[in-house]
N, C-alpha and C positions, 0 to 999 in steps of 0.2 A: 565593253568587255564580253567577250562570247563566254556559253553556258558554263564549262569546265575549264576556264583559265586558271592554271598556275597548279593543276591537280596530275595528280602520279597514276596513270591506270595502266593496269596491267590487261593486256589481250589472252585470253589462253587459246592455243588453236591458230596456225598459220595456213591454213587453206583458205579458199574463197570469202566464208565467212569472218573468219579476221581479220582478213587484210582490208575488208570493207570494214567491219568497224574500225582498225587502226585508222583508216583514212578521216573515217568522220568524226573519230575524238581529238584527232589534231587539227582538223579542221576548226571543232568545237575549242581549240584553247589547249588541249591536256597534252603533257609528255608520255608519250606512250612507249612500253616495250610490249615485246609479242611472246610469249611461249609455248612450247611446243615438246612433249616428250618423246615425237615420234622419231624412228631413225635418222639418223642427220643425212646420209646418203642420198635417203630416198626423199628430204625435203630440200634436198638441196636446191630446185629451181624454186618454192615458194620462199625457202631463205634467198636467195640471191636476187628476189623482185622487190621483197621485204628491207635487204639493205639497203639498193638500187635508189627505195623510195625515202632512205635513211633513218627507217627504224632500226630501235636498237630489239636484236633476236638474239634468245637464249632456246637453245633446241637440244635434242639429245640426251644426254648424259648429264649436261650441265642444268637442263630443266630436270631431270628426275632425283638429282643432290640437291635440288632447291631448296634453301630455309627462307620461309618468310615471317618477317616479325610483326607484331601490331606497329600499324602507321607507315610501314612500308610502299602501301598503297589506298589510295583514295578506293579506287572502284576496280572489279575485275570484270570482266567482260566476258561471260562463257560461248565457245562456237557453238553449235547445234549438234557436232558428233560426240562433243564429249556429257560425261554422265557429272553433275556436281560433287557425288561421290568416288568418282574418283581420286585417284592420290594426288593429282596435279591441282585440281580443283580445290580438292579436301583440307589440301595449305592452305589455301586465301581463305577460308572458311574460319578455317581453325586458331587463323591470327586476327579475326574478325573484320577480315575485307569483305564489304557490301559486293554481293554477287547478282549481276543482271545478265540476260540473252541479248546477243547480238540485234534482235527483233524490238527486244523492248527499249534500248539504244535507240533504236532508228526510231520507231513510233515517240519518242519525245522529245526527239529534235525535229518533227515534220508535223506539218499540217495538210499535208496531202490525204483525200482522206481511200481509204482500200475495197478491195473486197477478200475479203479471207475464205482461203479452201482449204477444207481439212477430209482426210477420208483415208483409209487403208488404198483404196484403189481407184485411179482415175483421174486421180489431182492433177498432174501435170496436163493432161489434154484440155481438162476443164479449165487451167488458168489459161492455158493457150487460146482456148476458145473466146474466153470474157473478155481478152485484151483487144484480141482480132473483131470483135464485137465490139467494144469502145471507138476506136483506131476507127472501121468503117461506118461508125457513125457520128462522128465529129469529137470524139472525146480524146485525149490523147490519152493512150494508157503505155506499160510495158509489164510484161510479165516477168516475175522475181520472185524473192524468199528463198526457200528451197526446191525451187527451178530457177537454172540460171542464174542471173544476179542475184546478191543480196539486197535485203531490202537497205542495210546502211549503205551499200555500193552508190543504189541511186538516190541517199538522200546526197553523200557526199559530192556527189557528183556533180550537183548544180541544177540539173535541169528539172523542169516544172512538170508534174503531171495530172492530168483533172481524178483519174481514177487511178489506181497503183491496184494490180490484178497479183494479188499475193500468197501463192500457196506455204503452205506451214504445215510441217512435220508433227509429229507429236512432242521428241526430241527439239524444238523452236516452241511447243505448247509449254513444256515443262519449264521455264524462266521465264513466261510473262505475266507479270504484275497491274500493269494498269491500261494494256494493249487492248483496243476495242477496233471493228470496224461497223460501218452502218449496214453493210451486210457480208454474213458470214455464211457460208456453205461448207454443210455434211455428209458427204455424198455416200457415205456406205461407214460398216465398220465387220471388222474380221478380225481372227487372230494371227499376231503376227508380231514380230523383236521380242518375242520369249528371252531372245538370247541378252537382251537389254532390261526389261520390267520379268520381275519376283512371277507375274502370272497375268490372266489377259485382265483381271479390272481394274490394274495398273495401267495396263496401255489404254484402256477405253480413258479412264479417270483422265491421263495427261492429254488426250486429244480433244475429250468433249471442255475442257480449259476456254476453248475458241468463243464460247459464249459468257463466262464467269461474269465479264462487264459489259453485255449489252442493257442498254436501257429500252422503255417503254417503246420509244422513237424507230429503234436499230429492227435491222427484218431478219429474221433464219431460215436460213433456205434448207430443207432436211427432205432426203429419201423417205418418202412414206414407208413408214411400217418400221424405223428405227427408233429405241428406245430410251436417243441421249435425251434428258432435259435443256431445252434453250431458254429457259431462265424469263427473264422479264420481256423477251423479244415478241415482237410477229411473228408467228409459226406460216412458213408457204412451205409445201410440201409439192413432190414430185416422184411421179412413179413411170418405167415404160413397162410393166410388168402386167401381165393381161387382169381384168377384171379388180385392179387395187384402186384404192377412192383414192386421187391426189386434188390438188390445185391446179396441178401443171400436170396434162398425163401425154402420152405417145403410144399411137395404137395404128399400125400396117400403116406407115409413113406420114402420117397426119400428127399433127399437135392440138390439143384437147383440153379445152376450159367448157365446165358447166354441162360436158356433152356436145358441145360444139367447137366444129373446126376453126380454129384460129392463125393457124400455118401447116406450111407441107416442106416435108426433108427429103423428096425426091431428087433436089437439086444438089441435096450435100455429098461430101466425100468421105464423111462418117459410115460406120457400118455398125451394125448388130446396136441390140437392145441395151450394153451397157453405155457405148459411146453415146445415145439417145439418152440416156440418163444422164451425160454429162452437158446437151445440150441444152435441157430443161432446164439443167440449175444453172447454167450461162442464163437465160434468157431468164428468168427470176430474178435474176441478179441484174442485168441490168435497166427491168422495170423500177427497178429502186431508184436508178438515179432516171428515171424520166423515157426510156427509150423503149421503144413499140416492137411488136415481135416480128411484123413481115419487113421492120427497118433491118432487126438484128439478123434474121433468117437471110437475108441478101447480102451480111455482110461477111457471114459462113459459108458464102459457098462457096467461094475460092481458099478456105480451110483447109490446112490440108494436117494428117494426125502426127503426132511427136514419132518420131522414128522408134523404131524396138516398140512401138504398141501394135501388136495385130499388121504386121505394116507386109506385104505383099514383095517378097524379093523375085522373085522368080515363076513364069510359068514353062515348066521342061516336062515332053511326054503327057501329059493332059495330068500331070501331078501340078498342085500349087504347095509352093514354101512361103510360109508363112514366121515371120522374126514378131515373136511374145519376149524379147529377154526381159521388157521392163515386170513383166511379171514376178516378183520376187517373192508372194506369198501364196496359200493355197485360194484364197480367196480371188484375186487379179488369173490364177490359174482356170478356174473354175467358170467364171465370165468368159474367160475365153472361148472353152470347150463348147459351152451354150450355143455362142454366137455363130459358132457355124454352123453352115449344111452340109457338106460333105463327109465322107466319113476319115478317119483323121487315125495319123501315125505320129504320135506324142513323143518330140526327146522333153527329158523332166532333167532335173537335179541339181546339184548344187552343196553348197553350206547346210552345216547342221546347222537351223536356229532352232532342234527343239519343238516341228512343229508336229501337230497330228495329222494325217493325210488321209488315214482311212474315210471319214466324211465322203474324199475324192470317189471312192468306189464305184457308189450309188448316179455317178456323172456318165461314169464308163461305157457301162452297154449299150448297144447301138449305135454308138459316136466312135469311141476308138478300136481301131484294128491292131496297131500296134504299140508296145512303149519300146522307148529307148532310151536306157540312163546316165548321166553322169556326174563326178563329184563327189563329194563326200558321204550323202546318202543316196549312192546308189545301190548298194546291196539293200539297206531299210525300204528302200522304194519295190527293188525287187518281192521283197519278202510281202510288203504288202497288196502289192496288185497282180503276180505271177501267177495265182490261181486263176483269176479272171481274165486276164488276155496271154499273150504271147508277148515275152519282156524279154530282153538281150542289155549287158554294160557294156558300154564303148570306153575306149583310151582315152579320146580324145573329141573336139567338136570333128574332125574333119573325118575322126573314124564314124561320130554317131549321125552326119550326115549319110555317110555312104549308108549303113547298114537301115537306117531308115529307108530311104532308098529302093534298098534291095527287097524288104519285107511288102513296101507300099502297092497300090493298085491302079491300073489308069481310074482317074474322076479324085481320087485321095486327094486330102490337104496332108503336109509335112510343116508338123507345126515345132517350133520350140517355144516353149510355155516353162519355163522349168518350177516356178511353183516355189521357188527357193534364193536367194542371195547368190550373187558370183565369187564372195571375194575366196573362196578356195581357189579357183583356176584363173579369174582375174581381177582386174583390177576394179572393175564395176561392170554394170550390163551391160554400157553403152560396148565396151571391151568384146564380152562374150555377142552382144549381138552380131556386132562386125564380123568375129570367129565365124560364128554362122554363115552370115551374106558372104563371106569368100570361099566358106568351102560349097557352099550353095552353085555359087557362079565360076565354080570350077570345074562342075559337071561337065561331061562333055551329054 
């Protein structure tokens, strides 16, 4: 009899994340339906893959008139976008249905064991790094969670993996219960989803979670000079940041234990000081399961970085464009600016989440020539940086590419970094980044 035979669980959430767990609770035994409050229109291809697979889906209108009663349901299943307090959620609660994450789903029906990445900024490149880091040195991994897959996508799936490279959101922190791995990394922390947590040591709280169940055994891999607690773990620590004491440091291309060189990243296709930071805690990570630095440094250099990070579209007129969409906060913004040399004409904006920018100020001089805004806080943006440089609002990406552009210098980078969320103008980064790379390669 498999784990959840003969049990009624409810899915809330038909995007990626639910559909992998529906997959693997029926795999597991249970009758599953899916719900969903979000427009029906606009879910219509996840409802119609949903049916396809012959779950039963409630969406719409018909999820937001939901009554649920006690005994209605064994278990609910939260996605990772939605808040437990929400209204959809706040039923199953309130009829006393047992509420778990999609993450803590998967972690109890596998024995694969992970490496978890947690950080306001970086996460994605960092799983991408640790997997491609297993994969070239005999371990079978894949990268998942909240990149890509879910992580119940590949338990359901069947296939075997020695290491599971598993990035986790804060929103995938805040439902886990008894979710551990043997090593988990912390790559930074900033403020950022105001628009989600009461204030920021609600978001630090739900994120530093990654550790709550490590034991004596398990390793933490943490940014030197960060102030979460890792709890019963190994503390390794990594800095590429000039003169800070790590375990793992990165100094003008070299990598640095005890004062001496132990590898060199001249070969890699990483750039700047933060993506160096995301190497560090890859190769931390996987000295834990057994594997050597000049194995892993050989297995990154055919690496190449997640699109919309810092990713290079174009070089026209001795200007380079530069696509940051994945930047969504000020902090992923801020790493950016650092990391170049040239001197830079900034389109910014986006979503109000509510954040404070001013901090950005003190980045500016020297580095930016121009800003150029767009979205929702474009006038806020205005108002705060328009003393200090020369700032113009565009319509649109294809207008704030031009006038970018117009403003820039030969030797300039043309960066978009926006510092902020897309879903004002689109659909997510990957969306607005693309906006960019066409109006980019539309130049003549």
């Amino acid at each position: 009899m498999t784990p959840l035979s003969g049990q009624h669980l409810a899915v809330l959430g038909a995007g990626r994340s639910g559909l992998g767990a529906a997959r693997l609770a029926r795999l597991l035994g249970a009758e599953v339906t899916v719900f969903d409050e979000g427009d029906a229109d606009r879910l219509a291809a996840a409802m119609d893959r949903l049916a396809t697979e012959g779950f039963a889906v409630v969406c719409g209108e018909a999820a937001k008139s939901l009554e649920v009663k006690p005994g209605d349901f064994d278990m609910a299943v939260i996605s990772p976008g939605l808040d437990e307090h929400w209204p959809l959620p706040a039923k199953f609660v309130a009829a006393g249905t047992p509420l778990i994450g999609e993450t803590e789903l998967a972690f109890l029906h596998t024995d694969m064991p992970a490496v978890a990445i947690t950080g306001t900024n970086g996460k994605t490149t960092c799983t991408e790094a640790i997997a491609a880091i297993f994969n070239g040195c005999g371990l079978r991994s894949v990268p998942c969670g909240n990149h890509g897959v879910s992580m119940s996508e590949v338990v359901a799936s069947g296939e075997r993996y020695d290491v599971l490279s598993l990035e986790l959101s804060s929103f995938q922190l805040e439902t886990i219960r008894s979710f551990r791995a043997p090593a988990s990394v912390w790559l930074n922390f900033a403020p950022d989803h105001l628009d989600r947590y009461p204030d920021e040591a609600a978001y630090f709280e739900a994120k530093s979670r990654i550790f709550m169940n490590m034991t004596a055994e398990d390793v933490a891999i943490v940014r030197a000079g960060e102030s979460v607690s890792s709890g019963r773990a190994i503390r390794r620590t990594f800095s590429a940041e000039p003169g800070v004491d790590a375990d793992l440091r990165y100094e003008n291309g070299a990598i640095l234990r005890d004062g001496e060189v132990v590898g060199n990243t001249t070969a890699l296709r990483l750039r700047g000081r933060h993506n160096m930071e995301n190497v560090l805690a890859a190769l931390l990570a996987g000295e834990v399961f057994g594997l050597k630095i000049p194995d892993m440094l050989a297995a990154l250099v055919g690496f190449v970085p997640p699109a919309h990070r810092c990713e290079l579209v174009r070089s026209l007129d001795d200007r380079e464009y530069l696509n940051d969409s994945k930047a969504t906060n000020l902090h992923a913004l801020e790493a950016c600016l650092l990391s170049q040399d040239r001197m830079i004409v900034l389109i910014a904006g986006g979503k109000d989440k509510e954040l404070d920018y001013t901090p950005l100020r003190s980045s500016l001089a020297g580095r930016v020539r121009a800003m150029v805004f767009i979205g929702e806080i474009a006038g806020q943006l205005e108002s705060t940086f328009g003393d200090l440089v020369p700032c113009q609002t565009a319509a649109d990406m294809h207008d704030a590419v031009h006038r970018a552009r117009e403003v820039s210098q030969a030797g300039d980078t043309i960066l978009l970094s926006p510092g902020t969320s897309s879903f004002d103008m689109f659909s997510g980064y990957p969306a607005r980044g693309q906006a960019f790379r066409d109006a980019v390669l539309s130049l003549n």
